[in-house]
Structures are given as structure tokens and as C-alpha cells.
N, C-alpha and C positions, 0 to 999 in steps of 0.2 A: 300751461300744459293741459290738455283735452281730456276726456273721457277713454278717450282710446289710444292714447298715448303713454296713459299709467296705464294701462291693461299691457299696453305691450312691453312696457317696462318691469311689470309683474315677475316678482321672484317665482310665484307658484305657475302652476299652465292652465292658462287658460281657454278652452274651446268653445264655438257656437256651434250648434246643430243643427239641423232640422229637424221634423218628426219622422224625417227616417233616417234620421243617424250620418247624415251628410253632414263635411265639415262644410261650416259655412264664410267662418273667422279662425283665426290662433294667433298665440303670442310671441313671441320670442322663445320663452321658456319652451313652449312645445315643443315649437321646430328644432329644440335642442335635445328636447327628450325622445320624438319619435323618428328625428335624424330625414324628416323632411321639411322640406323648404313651403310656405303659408301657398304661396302658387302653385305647387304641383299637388298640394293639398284639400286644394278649394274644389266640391264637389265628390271627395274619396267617403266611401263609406266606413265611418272611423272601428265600428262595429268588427271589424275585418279583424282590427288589432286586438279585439279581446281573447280571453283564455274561453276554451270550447266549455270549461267547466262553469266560466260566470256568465256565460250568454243572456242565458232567461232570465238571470239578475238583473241586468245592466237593461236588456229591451222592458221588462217591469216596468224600472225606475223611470225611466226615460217617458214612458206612456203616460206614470201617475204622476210624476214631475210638471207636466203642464196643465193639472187643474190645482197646484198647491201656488204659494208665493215661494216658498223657499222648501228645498226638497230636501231628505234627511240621506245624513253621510254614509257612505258604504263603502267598502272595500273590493275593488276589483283586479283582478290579473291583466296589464295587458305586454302585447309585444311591442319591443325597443332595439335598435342596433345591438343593444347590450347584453339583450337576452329576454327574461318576462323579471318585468317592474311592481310591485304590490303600489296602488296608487290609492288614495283617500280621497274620493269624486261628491259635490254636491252640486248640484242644480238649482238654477232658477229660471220659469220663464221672463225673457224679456220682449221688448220691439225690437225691430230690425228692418233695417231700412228693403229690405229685401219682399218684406211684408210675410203674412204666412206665420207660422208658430216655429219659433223656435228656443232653444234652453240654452243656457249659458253657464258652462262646467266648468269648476276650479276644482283642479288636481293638483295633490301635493304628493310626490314618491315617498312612501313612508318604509322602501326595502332594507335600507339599511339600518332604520331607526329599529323595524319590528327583529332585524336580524339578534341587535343589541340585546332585544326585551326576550327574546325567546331564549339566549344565551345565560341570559340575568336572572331570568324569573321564569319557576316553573308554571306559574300562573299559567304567561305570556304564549308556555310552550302550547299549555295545555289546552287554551282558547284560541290558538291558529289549527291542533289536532281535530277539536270538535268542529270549527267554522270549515275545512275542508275534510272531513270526513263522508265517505261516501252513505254512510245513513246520516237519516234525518233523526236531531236531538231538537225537542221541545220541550219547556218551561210551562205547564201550566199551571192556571189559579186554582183551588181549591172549586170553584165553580166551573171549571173547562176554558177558560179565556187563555189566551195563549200570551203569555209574556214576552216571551222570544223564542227564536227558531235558528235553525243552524243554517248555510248556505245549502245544504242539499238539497230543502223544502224548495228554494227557486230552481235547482239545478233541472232535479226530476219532476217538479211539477208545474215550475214556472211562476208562482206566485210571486208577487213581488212582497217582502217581508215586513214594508211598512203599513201597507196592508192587510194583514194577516194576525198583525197584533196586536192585542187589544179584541177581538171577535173569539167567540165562541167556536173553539176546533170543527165542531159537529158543522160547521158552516160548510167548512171544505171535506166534510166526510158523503161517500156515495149515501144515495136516500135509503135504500133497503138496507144500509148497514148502521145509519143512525141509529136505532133502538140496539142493537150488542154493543154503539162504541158506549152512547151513556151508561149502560149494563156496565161496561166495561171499567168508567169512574168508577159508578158505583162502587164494587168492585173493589179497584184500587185504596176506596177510602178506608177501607173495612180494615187496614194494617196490613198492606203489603209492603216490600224491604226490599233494597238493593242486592239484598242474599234470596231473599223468597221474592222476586216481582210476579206480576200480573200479567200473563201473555192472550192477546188475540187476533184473530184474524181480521184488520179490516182496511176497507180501499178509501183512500182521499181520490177526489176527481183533478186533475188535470183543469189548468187555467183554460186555454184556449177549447180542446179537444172535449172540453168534460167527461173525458172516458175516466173510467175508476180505473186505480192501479192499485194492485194489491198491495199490502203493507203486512209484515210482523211484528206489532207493537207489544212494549214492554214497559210497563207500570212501575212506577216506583213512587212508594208514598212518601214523601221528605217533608210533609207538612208542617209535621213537629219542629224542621231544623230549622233556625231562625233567619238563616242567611237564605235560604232557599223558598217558606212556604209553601212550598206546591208539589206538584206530581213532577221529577223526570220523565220525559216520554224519550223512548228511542224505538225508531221505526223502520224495519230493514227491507227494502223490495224486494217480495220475491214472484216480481212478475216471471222469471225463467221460471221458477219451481213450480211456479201453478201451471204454467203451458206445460212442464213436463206431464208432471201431476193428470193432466186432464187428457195428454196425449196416450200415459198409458192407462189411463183409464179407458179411452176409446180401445185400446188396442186389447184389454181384455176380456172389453165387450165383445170387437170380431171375434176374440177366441172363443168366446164362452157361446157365441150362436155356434159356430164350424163344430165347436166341441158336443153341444147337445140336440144340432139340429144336421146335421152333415151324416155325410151315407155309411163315410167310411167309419170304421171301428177307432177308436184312441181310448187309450189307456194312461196316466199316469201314475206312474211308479217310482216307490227309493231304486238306490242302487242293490239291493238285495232281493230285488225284483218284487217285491211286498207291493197290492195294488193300493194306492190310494183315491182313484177315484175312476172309474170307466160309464163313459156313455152308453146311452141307449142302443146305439148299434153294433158294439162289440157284445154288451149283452143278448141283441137276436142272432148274433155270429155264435155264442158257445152253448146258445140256447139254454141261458141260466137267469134267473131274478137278479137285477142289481146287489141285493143283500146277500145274494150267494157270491158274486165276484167279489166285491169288495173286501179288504183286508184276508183275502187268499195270495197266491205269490203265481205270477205269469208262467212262470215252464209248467203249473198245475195244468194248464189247457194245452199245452205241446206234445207231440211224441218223445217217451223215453230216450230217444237215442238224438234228438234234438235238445234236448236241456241245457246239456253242456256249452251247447253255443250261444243258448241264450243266456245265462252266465257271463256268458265270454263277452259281448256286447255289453251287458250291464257294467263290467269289468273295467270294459275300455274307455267307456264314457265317462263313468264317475273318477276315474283319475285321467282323463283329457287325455286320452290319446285317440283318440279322434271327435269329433265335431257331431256325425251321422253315421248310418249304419245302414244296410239294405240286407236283406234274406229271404229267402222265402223257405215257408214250415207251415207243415202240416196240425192245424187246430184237430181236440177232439170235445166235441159239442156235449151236452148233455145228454141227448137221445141216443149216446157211444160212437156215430158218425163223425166220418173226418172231412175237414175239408181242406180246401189248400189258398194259402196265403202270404200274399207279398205285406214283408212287415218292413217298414220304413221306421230307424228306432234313432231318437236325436236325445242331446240333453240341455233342460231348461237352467239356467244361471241367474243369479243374482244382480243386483248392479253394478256386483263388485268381479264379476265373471267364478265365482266361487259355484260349482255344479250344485245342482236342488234337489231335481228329478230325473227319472227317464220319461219321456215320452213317446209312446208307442203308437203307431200307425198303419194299421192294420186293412187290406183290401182283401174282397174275397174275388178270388181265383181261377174256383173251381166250375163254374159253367165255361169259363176260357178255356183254361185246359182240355175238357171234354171236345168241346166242338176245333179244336185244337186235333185232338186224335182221331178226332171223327173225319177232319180235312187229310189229314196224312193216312187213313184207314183210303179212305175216296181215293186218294192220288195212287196208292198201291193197286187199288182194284182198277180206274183209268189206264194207268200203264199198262196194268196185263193185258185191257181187252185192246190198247193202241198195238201191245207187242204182236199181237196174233193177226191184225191187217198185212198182207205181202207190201212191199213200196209202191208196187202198181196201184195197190186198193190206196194206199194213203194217199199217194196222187192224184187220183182220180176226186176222193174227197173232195183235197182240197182246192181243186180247180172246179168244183160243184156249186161251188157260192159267186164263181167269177163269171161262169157260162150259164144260159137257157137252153142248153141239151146236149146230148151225147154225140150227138153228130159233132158239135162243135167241141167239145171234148177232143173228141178221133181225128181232128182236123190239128189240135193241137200237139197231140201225141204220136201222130203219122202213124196209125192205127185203125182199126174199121169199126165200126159203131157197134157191130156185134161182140168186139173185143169187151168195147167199154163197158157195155149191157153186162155183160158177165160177169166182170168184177166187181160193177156195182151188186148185185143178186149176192153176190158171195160177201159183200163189206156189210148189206143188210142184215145175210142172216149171223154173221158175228156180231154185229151191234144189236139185233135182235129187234130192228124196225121194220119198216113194211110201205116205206115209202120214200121218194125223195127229200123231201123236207123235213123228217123225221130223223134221218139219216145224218142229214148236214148239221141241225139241231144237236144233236148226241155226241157227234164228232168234236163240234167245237166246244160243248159239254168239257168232255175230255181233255181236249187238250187247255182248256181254264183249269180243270182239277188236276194236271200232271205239271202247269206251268205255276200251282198255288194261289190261283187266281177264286174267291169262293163263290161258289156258285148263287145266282137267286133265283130259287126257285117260286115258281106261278101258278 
């Protein structure tokens, strides 16, 4: 019997690979466990069957497995008719008639044996919790050298972990955070406990991408324990947390330019309207020093008979009954001038949406309003003087920007030119111009300020 004829007689599975995880060969046993046939097999990317969690495991091993003779055992999840199989995979490169590099995998399903061990032995339980736990658990020496690592260190970073062990941590630590992780032994040595550990901030790089990923490491001195000698290390990503982290940090950078560099007035307040902090240009609105608004209370700057509502806002915000607020009131400035102001009043929350503050948003008003009354003062005076033209004069007008003369005027009105002349004299001297084009000028003046349209003047 041949080489390949025990292989396929092989109680455990046997695969060949390529260096990209193509089958090349399998046994019997395979075809049994992955419930396909060696033919429809040949050229599949076996990779496909792995668990999403042991991927960077398994491409690792598979990479350093062809510069060793025989590659060390690991434990990988893959999928089966049956369901996912826990299988115990080593490697060796071999020849193959096919030429080219490829590895030669002996798999043995160890699902039900581990099922036994985890039920039997809290050990067994305990050592499947840590191997698939989504932080990374490390072992190291009293010198930084990594004894062992959990399956996470390849999940989230890719490392392969035969690799990794045996080198000094600091190896796959990002370079501007080497000097805090050694700090951080340091550290660690000085008597830290599984009641008291050692926490820090620091990134390991990524296999392929060498980007740093942040990490929450947590020191545990166990050096004294004889079965242990080393540090526990447990490492939790908090790549979301620092994207948060730095998101609102950006965001209350934006606030704090809008807040001390923006036109409009803002104020932040408790709900008992008590200021705690107002910008530079609510203080040119009340015409008061900083150290005068601060730690004074917002209806102080309001009219009397407006307090109450300001109250009432505060009121409604801090116990959520509504979101925003709009009003407009009347400020009284320091120099006893008032002015008038659209106050936009929202409340700032927590992360937990528990209300904090009020925040108050303040625009000044009152040059609007003014030229506001000053348009509607125009529009009264424009009507009187359009009331007092007869229809003839306002016709005549307004067919005065259409025609070059009164003749053609009179041609349109089936009227005599001396008619027209006459009205026009008389629309003059109510407008109180003294010419044609002065006339038409003024007229359509008027009718912009009675239509609201504002005038610009030249």
C-alpha cells in the first residue's frame, strides 16, 4: 500500500493546500466531515469554511507554516453539514507533484471530546472562556516576554500566536507608546493585584495594516504565584471609545469657537436660570463685564413683566417637556436701554439624555424691527399720497414708462394730448416733482413701498 493510499485510509482528515488555501488533495475522512466529494473539492478555497472569528488564526498559521518543517497545533472553528466542528489542525510543508508550495493538514474533530472536558472540568471550562473571549488575555514573563495569548491577540490583530511567543510584547506595541507600555511593567512590578491592577492606555499595531489599535490594559502582578510567575495582561479594544472620545471632542471644539467667537449672544444656564457661563457677545448685548453676568440669573436682564415666561421655559426644559423653545423679549442693557431679542432656549443632556443645562440663544433685533417700522411708517405715507392721484392720473402714470409722449398716451386713452398734459401737471404737483422722469421715478417709488417691496435708495 502507497503513500497515498494510507493518507486516504487515515482515520483523522487529511488536506493539501496551496498558499492560498486552495484544496489541493483530501482523504476520505474529510469528505466525510465536510460532506463534500475530493472532486468537487479540488481548487475550493477551504478558508471559506472557517469561523469569521478564527480567520487571522488560521491565514497566520498557514503563512508561517511554510518556512517551519512541522507547524504547531491550534484550534480552529470550521463549518460542517453538522453544524461548526472545533478541529485540532497541524501543518507541514510538503512536495507535491503539482509543484509550487503547499502544506499538508491533519485534522482531528476534537467537538465532542472538548464538549466531555468542559462538562468534567472546570479547568477545561475555563480555558475554552478565555481562548474565545472577545478581549485579549496575555501571560507574561517578569521581563515582558509573552508566554501565551488568548485567540483574540490573532482575531483583532492578526498575529499568528506562534509567533508572538516567546518576543518581547513591546515588539507589537505602537512606537510612541513603547516608553508608557514599559512604564507600565514597571509599574505592574511594584505590587499590583488582581483587587488593585495596573490600568493603561496603550495601542499594539495590527499585523498586516500596522495601524495601532487602542487597547485597555490591565496588570496583574501574579509573579509571587508559583503556577503563574508573571504579569496577567487583559486587553480590551476600545477602538469605538476613542472614536467617540475624539468625536466629541471635535464637537466641543465647534461649540466652543460658535460659543466665543460667533455674533450671536449664548448663555449657559441651570434650570433656575443661575448663569454659568455667557460669551463675549451677550456681554456687548447687556453692556455688562463678563464678571458682572456671571453667576447672576437671566430674567435679571429681562423686562418685569417678562420673567415669568422666562421661568416658564426653564421650567419646561428641565423636566422634558419640550426639546427647544423660541420667544422674543425685551433685554435691558446696562446703560438702562432696551433692546429687543429673538431668544432661541434648547437644553443640553447628558449621555444618558438626563438634562444638564439651559442654553440660551440670543439675536439682537432691534435695528430690524426699527427699519421694520420705518417700512410700514413709508407704506402709510406712499398710500396717502397714491390715495390722492384721481384714476385718470394713476393711468396716465402708469402707461408713462410704456410710451415716449403724451400724444401717444391720448391715442391710447381716445383723449386729446391737452387732456393728458393736464393730469400729468396735476400728478406732478401731488408727487411734488417737476418733471417727467422724476414723476415715473416717485410713482413706482410708491408703489414698491405700498407693495412692501424696500426701497434702495442712491
Amino acid at each position: 500500500m502507497d503513500t497515498t493510499e494510507l493518507l486516504t485510509q487515515l482515520p483523522d482528515c487529511v488536506l493539501v493546500l496551496n498558499e492560498m488555501g486552495e484544496v489541493q488533495w483530501g482523504n476520505k475522512a474529510a469528505e466525510r466531515l465536510f460532506g463534500r466529494s475530493l472532486q468537487d473539492s479540488i481548487g475550493f478555497r477551504a478558508l471559506e469554511l472557517v469561523h469569521p472569528d478564527d480567520i487571522e488564526l488560521v491565514l497566520r498559521s498557514l503563512e508561517s507554516v511554510q518556512q517551519k518543517e512541522v507547524g504547531t497545533l491550534i484550534e480552529v472553528r470550521a463549518k460542517t453539514p453538522s453544524g461548526w466542528r472545533l478541529l485540532e489542525v497541524i501543518g507541514s510543508p510538503v512536495a507535491w507533484p503539482t509543484g509550487g508550495p503547499v502544506v499538508l493538514f491533519c485534522m482531528r474533530d476534537l467537538t465532542e471530546r472538548r464538549r466531555f472536558e468542559v462538562a468534567r472540568s472546570n479547568d477545561a471550562a475555563f480555558r475554552a472562556v478565555v481562548q474565545n473571549s472577545p478581549d485579549v488575555t496575555i501571560l507574561l514573563s517578569e521581563s515582558g516576554d509573552v508566554d501565551s495569548v488568548s485567540g483574540a491577540f490573532s482575531r483583532i490583530l492578526g498575529h499568528d500566536p506562534e509567533l508572538v511567543e516567546g518576543r518581547h510584547l513591546v515588539d507589537f506595541v505602537a512606537q510612541e507608546d513603547q516608553p508608557a507600555f514599559l512604564a507600565a511593567v514597571r509599574a505592574a512590578a511594584r505590587g499590583t493585584t488582581a483587587s488593585a491592577p495596573f490600568r493603561a492606555r496603550i495601542r499594539l499595531t495590527h499585523f498586516e495594516t500596522n495601524d495601532p489599535i487602542p487597547f485597555d490594559f490591565t496588570f496583574a502582578n501574579m509573579l509571587d504565584d508559583q503556577t503563574v510567575r508573571g504579569f496577567i495582561v487583559s486587553a480590551h479594544d476600545i477602538t469605538a471609545q476613542v472614536t467617540a472620545e475624539r468625536e466629541l471632542h471635535q464637537s466641543q471644539q465647534r461649540f466652543r469657537r460658535v460659543f466665543d467667537q460667533g455674533p450671536l449672544g449664548i448663555v449657559l444656564s441651570d434650570f433656575e436660570l443661575t448663569i454659568v457661563e455667557a460669551n463675549d457677545a451677550f456681554c456687548h448685548l447687556v453692556d455688562r463685564p463678563s464678571e458682572e453676568v456671571t453667576g447672576t440669573t437671566m430674567d435679571s436682564f429681562v423686562r418685569s413683566e417678562q420673567r415669568q415666561q422666562l421661568r416658564h421655559i426653564a421650567c419646561r426644559l428641565g423636566q422634558e417637556q419640550a426639546k427647544h423653545h423660541r420667544a422674543e423679549m425685551q433685554l435691558e442693557t446696562g446703560s438702562r436701554q432696551s433692546i429687543v431679542v429673538n431668544v432661541t432656549a434648547s437644553v443640553v443632556q447628558d449621555e444618558n439624555g438626563v438634562p444638564l443645562h439651559c442654553i440660551w440663544v440670543l439675536e439682537d433685533v432691534t435695528q430690524r424691527q426699527i427699519l421694520e417700522q420705518e417700512l410700514v411708517d413709508h407704506a402709510k405715507t406712499a398710500t396717502k399720497l397714491l390715495a390722492s392721484l384721481t384714476s385718470r392720473e394713476m393711468e396716465i402714470l402708469e402707461l408713462l414708462g410704456e410710451t415716449s409722449s403724451a400724444s401717444d398716451i391720448a391715442s391710447l386713452l381716445t383723449v386729446s394730448v391737452r387732456t393728458v398734459e393736464s393730469h400729468l401737471a396735476n400728478a406732478y404737483r401731488k408727487l411734488g416733482v417737476h418733471s417727467r422722469a422724476a414723476a415715473l421715478a416717485e410713482f413706482n417709488r410708491l408703489t414698491r413701498a405700498v407693495a412692501g417691496v424696500p426701497t434702495v435708495w442712491t
